[in-house]
Each structure stands twice: as C-alpha cells, then as structure tokens.
Residue, then its C-alpha position, 0 to 999 in steps of 0.5 A: x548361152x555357151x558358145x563353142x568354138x570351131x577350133x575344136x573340131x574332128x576331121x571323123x566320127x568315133x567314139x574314140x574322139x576325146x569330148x570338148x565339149x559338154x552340155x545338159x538335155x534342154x539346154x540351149x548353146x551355140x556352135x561355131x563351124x567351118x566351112x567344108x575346106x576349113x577356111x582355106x579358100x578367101x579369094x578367087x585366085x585360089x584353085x581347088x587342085x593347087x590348095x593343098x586340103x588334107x581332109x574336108x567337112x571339119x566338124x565342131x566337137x565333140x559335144x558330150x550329152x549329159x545323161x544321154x544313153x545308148x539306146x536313146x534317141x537323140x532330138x536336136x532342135x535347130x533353132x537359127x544358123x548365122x552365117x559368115x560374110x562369104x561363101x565359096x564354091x569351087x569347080x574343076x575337072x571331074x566335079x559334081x555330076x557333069x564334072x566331064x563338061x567341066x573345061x576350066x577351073x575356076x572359084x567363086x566367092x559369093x558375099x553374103x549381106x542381110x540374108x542375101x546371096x550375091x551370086x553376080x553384078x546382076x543375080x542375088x537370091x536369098x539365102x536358104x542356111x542348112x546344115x550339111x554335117x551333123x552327126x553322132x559317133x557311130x557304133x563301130x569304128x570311125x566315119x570320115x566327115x565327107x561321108x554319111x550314114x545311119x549315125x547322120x554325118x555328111x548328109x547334105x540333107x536342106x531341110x536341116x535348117x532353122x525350125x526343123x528336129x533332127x532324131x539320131x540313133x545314140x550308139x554310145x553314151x553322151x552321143x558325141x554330137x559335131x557338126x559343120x559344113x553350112x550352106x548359104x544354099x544348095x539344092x537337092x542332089x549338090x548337083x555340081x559336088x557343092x552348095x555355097x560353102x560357108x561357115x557360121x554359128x549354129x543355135x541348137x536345143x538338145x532332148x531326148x527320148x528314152x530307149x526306144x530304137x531308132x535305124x536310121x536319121x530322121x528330120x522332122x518338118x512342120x507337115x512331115x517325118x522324112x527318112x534319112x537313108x544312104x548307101x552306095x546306090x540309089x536303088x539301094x538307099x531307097x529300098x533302105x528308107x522305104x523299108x524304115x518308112x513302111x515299118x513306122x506307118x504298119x506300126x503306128x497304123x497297126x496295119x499290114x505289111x501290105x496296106x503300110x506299102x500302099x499308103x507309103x506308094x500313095x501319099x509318101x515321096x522319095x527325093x534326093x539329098x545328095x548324089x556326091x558323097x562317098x554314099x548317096x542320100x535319098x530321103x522317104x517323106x512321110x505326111x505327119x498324119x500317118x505316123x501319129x497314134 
C-alpha cells in the first residue's frame, strides 16, 4: 500500500498546487498528517500567542486522481485513522465561543494510549478519530486550509471518520485531494475553537461517479446522507443545505417543491459542525430511505 508522507502538504487549496502525489480509482493507500499547528507544540510550557505558526491546518498533498474528470463526483471511502501518541489543545484570550471568559493561557497534551484519551489523572474517555480537513481544489482561485467551502476543506465535520464516504465536487481533472487536521475527539461546534488536536495515518479508498453534479459535500453514514454546507451565517448555511437537501428528495421522490419541504421538516435534522472557522458549517441529515430510487 503507498504511504504518502506528511512533509509534502499545502498550506491552501488550488489548482495552481503542484500534484506530489498519484493514485489510480480503487486503490487503496495511506496518508500521513500533521496536526492543525503542524507539530509546533510538544510540551505544555508552549503558549498559543508565544509559537510563532505562520499558517494552520497543513494538509498532506496534493494527491492527483488518475482518470478523474471535471464534472465527477469524487467518492472517498475512510477506511481507518491511526493516530499519534499525542494530542494538544490550546486556550487563550478570545478563543472558541466563550473566548471572553477565558482569563489565562494555558496548553494542554493529552497522550493517547490504545484508543484512549487521557485527559487527566482521573478522566480518560475513548477516542472518537475524525478527519477535520479534507478536500479538493476549488473552481476558481485558492482557499486557505483553515477555512471550509463546497470543495470541503476545514469542514470540521465528526462524521468523517472511519466506515464513512465523503462525495465532492471535481472542479479540475485529477481533483487535487489533501487532507490533515485529525482529531482524537471533538464535538460538534469545536466549541472552544479546538478539538484534540493530532496528527496521524489516514487509510483511504477513492471511486468515483461519472458526470453527474454535485453542489456541495456530502458525507454518507450507514443510516443516512448529510449535506455539507457552510457560509458566513448559520441561517445562511442552513438555508444553503436545505435547499441541496430539498432538491435531492423532490428529485429522487419525484415530487413537489412542497411536499420535498415537508418530508425534509418532518424526518431530516439540521446540526452543527463547526461555529469557529472563517465560515461556519451546518450539516442537513437526510434518512437513506428518502434518497434511494
């Protein structure tokens, strides 16, 4: 299986990215990561505003995709995330959600041992891997990596995880695929502007479908389809998904504009990925049932 390193990464998504990477539709290969602040932090003596970071969220590629199209929909199976034997999680002033009530600056490592998280002397919990950053080159211009949009990027979304597909839009041939910024565990809303930062080994599996067109991401579960969408607002990243949502269940349904809304107000959720990107990411869950033909 190819393992690709981590020290060939992109600090933003563009087409302009020289590829490092190549793989062939079904193959199977690894991907090596760095963690959001490429590695910089290693004890808790270091404090977030004295480590000098010049970009966050490093993510491993390019990867170029052999025979695949503009106009494809890129599939990428997560097979398993190892992660490294550390993560961090750093506070300061202003960070994440409550960042006012943050009084003193501090870091935390937290080790990793068999699938466990060791938060303290006295709180472990298991480990919930996911992938934060995943993405492909978008249609026009460059993306910075801390940010996320309809080509994916820092979607900060759980359910990229082990078991679970991840469909894109391919805006340029060969897609451009790179990913980084694993988490050992983080909730939905990365409520304090960080989950355990980590890096790690990804296992992934790419197909694709042919030509047929594709808005926004979607990540598939075993019970459902989930919208991907993000924009400045919530209310306007919601509007954004249900709109993607309605239009997949009047398609597949064959039905009204109407009846699609009630059926996505009567059995679809909307939850939260993320609220600390410079976009915030809201996903449209929608039960499998609705979008099979």
């Amino acid at each position: 299986m190819k393992l690709f390193g981590k020290e060939h990464y992109i600090t933003s998504f563009s087409a302009k990215n020289k590829p490092k990477f190549f793989v062939d539709l079904g193959e199977t290969f690894q991907v090596e990561t760095h963690d959001c602040y490429g590695g910089a932090f290693t004890n808790e003596n270091q404090l977030r505003t004295s480590v000098s970071i010049d970009y966050i969220n490093p993510a491993t590629g390019p990867i170029y995709i052999n025979d695949v199209k503009k106009g494809d929909i890129l599939c990428i199976e997560v097979k398993n995330i190892e992660l490294d034997s550390q993560g961090v999680m750093v506070l300061y002033p202003g960070m994440g959600t409550l960042g006012d009530k943050v009084k003193v600056e501090d870091t935390k490592i937290i080790p990793i041992v068999e699938n466990t998280a060791y938060f303290s002397q006295h709180l472990q919990f298991q480990v919930q891997p996911m992938i934060g950053v995943i993405g492909v080159a978008p249609l026009n211009g460059e993306v910075l990596c801390e940010s996320p949009g309809d080509h994916g990027g820092n979607m900060d979304t759980k359910y990229i995880t082990s078991g679970n597909k991840l469909y894109l839009p391919v805006y340029h041939d060969g897609a451009y695929l790179a990913l980084g910024d694993l988490h050992a565990a983080m909730g939905d809303g990365e409520l304090d502007g960080s989950g355990i930062e980590i890096g790690g080994k990804v296992t992934l599996k790419v197909t694709r479908k042919e030509k047929q067109p594709l808005s926004l991401p979607i990540v598939e579960t075993k019970e459902s389809f989930m919208f991907i969408a993000s924009e400045k607002t919530v209310e306007k990243a919601s509007e954004k998904g249900m709109v993607a949502a309605v239009e997949a269940i009047q398609k597949k349904q064959s039905l009204t504009f109407n009846d699609a809304y009630r059926l996505l107000s009567a059995l679809c959720d909307i939850q939260i990925s993320q609220l600390v990107n410079p976009l915030v990411t809201i996903r449209i869950n929608v039960p499998k049932y609705l979008l099979h033909n």
